[in-house]
BAVEXSE-126748 format. One record per residue (C-alpha): chain; x, y, z. Coordinates in steps of 0.02 Angstrom, whole numbers, always signed. Each point is the difference from the previous one (the first is absolute). Layout:
BEGIN
['A',[X,Y,Z]]
...
// end
This chain:
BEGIN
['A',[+4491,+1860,+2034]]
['A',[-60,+109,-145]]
['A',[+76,+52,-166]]
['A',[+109,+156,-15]]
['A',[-124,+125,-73]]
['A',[+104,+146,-52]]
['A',[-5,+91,-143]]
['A',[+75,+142,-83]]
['A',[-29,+189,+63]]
['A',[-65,+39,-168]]
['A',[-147,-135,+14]]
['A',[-39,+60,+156]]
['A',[-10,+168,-41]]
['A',[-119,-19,-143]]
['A',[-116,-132,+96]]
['A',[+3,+123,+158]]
['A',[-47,+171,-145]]
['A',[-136,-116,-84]]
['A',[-106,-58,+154]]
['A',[+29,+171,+86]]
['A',[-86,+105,-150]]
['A',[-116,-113,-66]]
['A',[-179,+47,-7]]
['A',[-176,-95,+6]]
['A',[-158,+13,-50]]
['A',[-181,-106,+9]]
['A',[-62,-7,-187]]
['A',[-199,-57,+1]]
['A',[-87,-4,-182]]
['A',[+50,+177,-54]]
['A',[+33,+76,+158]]
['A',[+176,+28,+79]]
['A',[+45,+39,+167]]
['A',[+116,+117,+75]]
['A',[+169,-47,+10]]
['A',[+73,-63,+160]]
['A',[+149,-63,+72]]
['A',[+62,-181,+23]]
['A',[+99,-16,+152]]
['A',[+23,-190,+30]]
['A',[+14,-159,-109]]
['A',[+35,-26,-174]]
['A',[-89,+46,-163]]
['A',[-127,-135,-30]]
['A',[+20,-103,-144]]
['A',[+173,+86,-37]]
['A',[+154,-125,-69]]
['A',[+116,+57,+140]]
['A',[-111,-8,+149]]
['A',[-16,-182,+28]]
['A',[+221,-19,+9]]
['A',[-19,+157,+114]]
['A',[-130,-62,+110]]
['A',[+120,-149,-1]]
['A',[+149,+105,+55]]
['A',[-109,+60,+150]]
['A',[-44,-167,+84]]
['A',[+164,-65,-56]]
['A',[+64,-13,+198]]
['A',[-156,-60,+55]]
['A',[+13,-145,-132]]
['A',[+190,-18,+65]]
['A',[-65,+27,+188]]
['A',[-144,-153,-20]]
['A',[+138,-118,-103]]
['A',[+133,+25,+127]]
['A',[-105,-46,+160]]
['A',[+5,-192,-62]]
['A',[-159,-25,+49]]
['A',[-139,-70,-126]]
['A',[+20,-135,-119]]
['A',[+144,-46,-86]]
['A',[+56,-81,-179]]
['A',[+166,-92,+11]]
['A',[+32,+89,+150]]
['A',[-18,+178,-66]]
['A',[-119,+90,+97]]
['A',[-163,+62,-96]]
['A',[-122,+68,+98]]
['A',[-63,+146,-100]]
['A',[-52,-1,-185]]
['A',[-6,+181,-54]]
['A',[-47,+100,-165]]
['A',[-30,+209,+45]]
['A',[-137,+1,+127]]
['A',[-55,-171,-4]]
['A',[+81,-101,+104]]
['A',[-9,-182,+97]]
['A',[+74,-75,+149]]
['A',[+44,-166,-1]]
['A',[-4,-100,+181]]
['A',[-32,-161,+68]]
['A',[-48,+60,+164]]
['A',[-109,+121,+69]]
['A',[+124,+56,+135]]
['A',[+128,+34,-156]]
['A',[-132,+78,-105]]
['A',[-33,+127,+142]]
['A',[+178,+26,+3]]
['A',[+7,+65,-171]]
['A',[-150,+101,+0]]
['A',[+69,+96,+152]]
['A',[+156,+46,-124]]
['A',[-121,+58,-111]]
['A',[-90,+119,+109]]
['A',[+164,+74,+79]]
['A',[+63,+8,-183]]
['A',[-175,+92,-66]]
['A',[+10,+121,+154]]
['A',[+171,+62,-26]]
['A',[-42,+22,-177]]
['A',[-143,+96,-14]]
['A',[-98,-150,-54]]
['A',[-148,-102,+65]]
['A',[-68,-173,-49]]
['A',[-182,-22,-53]]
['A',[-71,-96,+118]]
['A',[-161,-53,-108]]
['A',[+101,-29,-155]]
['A',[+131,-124,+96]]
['A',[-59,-200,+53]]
['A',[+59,-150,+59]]
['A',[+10,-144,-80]]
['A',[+45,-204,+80]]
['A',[+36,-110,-124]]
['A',[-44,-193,+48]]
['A',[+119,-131,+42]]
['A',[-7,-143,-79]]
['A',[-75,-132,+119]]
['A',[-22,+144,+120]]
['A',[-165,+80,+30]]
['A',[+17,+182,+85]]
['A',[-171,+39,+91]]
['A',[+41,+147,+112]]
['A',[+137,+136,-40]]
['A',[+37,+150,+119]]
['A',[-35,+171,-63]]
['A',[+126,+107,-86]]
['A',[-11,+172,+20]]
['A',[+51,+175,-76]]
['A',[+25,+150,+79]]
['A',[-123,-94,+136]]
['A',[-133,-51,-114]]
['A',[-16,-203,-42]]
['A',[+36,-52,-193]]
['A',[-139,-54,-91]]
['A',[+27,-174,-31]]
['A',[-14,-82,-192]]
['A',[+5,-133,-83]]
['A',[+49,+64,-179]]
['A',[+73,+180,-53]]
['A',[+54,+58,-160]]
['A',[+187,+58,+4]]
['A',[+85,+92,-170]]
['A',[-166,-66,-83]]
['A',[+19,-181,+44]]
['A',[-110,-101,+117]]
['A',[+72,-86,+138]]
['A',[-113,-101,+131]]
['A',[+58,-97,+155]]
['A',[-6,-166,-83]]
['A',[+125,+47,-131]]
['A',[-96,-52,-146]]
['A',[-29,+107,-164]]
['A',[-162,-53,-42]]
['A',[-62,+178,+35]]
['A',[+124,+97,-95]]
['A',[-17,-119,-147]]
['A',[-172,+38,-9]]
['A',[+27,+188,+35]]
['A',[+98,-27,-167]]
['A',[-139,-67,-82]]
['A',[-133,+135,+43]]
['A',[+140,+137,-71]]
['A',[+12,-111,-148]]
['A',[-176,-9,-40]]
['A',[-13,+207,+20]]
['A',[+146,+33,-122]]
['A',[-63,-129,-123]]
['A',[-196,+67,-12]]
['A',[+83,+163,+1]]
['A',[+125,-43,-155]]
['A',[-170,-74,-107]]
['A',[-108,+154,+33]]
['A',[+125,+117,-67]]
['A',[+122,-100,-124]]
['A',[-138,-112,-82]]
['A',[+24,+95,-185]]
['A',[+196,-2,+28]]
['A',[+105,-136,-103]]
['A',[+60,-176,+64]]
['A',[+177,+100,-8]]
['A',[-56,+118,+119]]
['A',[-105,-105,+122]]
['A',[+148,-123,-4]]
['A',[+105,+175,+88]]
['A',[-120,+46,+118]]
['A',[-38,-188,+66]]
['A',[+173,-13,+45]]
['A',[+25,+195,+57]]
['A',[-152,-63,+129]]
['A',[-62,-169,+24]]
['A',[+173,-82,+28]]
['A',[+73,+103,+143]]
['A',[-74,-144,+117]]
['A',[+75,+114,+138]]
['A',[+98,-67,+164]]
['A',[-35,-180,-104]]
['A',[+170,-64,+31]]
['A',[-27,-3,+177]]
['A',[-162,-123,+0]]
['A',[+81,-164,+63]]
['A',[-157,-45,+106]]
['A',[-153,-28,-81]]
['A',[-171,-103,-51]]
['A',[-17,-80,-165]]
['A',[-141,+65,-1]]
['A',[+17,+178,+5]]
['A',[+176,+7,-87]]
['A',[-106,-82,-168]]
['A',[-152,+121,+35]]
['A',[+157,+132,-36]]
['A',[+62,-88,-157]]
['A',[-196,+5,-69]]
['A',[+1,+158,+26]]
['A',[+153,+64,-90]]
['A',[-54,-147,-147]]
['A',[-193,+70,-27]]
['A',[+83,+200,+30]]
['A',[+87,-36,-170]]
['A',[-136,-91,-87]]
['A',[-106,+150,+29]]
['A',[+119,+134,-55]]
['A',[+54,-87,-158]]
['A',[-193,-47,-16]]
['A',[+48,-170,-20]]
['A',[-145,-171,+43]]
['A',[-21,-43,+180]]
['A',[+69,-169,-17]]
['A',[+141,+2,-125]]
['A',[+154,-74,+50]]
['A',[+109,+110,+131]]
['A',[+174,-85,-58]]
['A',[-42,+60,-199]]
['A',[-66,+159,+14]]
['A',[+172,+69,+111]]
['A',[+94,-103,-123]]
['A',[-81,+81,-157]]
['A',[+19,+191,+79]]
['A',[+169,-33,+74]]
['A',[-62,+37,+181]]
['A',[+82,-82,+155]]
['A',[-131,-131,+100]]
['A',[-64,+12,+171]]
['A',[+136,-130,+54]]
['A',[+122,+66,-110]]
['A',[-9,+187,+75]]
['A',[+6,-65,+180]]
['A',[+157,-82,-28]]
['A',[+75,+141,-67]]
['A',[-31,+111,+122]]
['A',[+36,-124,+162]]
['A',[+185,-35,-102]]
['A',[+20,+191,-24]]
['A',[-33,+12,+187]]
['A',[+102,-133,+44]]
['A',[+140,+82,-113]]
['A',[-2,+160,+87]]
['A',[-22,-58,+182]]
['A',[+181,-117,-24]]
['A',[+86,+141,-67]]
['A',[-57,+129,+116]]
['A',[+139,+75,+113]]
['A',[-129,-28,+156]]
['A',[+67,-101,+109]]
['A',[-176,-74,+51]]
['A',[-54,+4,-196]]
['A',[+173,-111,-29]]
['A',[-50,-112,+167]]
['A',[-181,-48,-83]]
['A',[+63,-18,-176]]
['A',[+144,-118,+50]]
['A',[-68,-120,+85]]
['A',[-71,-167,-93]]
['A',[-137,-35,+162]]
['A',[-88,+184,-65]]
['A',[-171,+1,-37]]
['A',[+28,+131,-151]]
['A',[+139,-125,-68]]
['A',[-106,-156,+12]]
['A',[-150,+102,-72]]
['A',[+91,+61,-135]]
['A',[+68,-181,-17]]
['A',[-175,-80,-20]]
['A',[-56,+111,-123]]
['A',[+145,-37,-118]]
['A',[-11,-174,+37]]
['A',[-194,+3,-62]]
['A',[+33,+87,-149]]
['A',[+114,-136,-67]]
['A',[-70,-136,+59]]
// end
């Protein structure tokens, strides 16, 4: 059910001498605290702690997968989506959603660990066709789940009607930030150098390659954006042509950078080991290979 975590003696030893001698303290301005002991979790914001954190809810991951309950892709069973401590269930029933939340709670109480209540929702996404009116409460450790219709998950929206209209404009917002940020402090810097830092920060267009589902609307307000963000770093006229000013600086489009990144994503996903990675990226009736499609198909038409 779960992957053989076992590692050397050595390993152990050191991780088991490091967390059992490390020391804390509260700095505030210049003030410092006295030093105290850590006795539970990782070190926050360390490189290890996030694969260690894994290693600890490792069987619960392997406990939730190997019920068979949830949803399922090409019959593998994936009811859980998990990344450290944030993690999703995946159900299409409330009966089998309460099924997997009691796993949790066992899990968490033989552990040492307990769920936040206020920091944990539910979620229903709509059928198509298929209005849901009423939905029974869900509960946690005995107290109902607030119910929501949007919640942000690794830093990317995702709302019960499965569009991306919200996290595209999310996008935007950042984009707008980093660019009046870049012309405050780089306006006496050379083209050379605002060329760098455009592309260091205005073309990350994060969790881009997964916008399938959009309005025209608001996926053009986004390519504005990133067009007048580079007009007003290199100080360029408010109406010049978009195509000739990336073509002159050597700078990769709005159109051109999405591509990119959805075919870097759609690289990575059919080469992934994952068996539910391989099961999206293999079959022709996916959304991310018919998005991915489109976009090419635009760009040479």
């Amino acid at each position: 059910m779960y992957q053989d975590t076992s590692l050397p003696p050595e390993i152990v030893s050191v991780l088991k001498y490091w967390y059992n001698n490390q020391n804390n303290a509260v700095r505030w301005a210049a003030s410092k605290s006295d030093e105290y002991k850590l006795e539970c979790g990782v070190r926050q914001g360390g490189l290890t702690s996030p694969k260690l954190f894994n290693l600890y809810m490792d069987r619960l991951i392997g406990e939730l997968s190997g019920t068979g309950i949830g949803c399922h892709i090409d019959g593998i069973c994936v009811n859980n989506i998990s990344y450290a401590d944030d993690m999703v269930l995946l159900s299409p029933s409330i009966g089998a959603l309460r099924k997997l939340l009691s796993i949790c709670e066992e899990y968490a109480e033989a552990h040492g660990l307990r769920y936040n209540v206020k920091k944990s929702e539910i979620m229903v996404f709509k059928a198509p066709k298929k209005e849901v009116t009423v939905v029974s409460p869900v509960s946690l450790y005995g107290t109902p789940l607030n119910q929501v219709t949007h919640f942000k998950y690794l830093g990317h929206w995702v709302t019960e009607d499965l569009k991306d209209d919200m996290d595209v404009e999310r996008e935007r917002r950042a984009l707008s930030v980093r660019c009046n940020m870049l012309a405050r402090r780089f306006a006496r810097c050379t083209e050379q150098v605002k060329v760098t830092l455009f592309r260091a920060f205005c073309q990350t267009f994060y969790t881009c390659s997964l916008w399938t589902k959009y309005t025209q609307r608001t996926y053009n307000a986004l390519r504005v954006q990133y067009n007048n963000a580079f007009r007003v770093l290199m100080g360029l006229p408010r109406y010049c042509s978009a195509s000739s000013m990336f073509a002159e600086a050597r700078v990769d489009g709005f159109y051109a950078v999405i591509r990119k990144r959805s075919a870097s994503l759609l690289s990575r996903v059919r080469g992934s080991p994952n068996a539910i990675l391989a099961a999206c990226g293999g079959r022709w009736d996916s959304v991310l290979i018919a998005h991915c499609i489109g976009l090419h198909a635009k760009a040479s038409a």
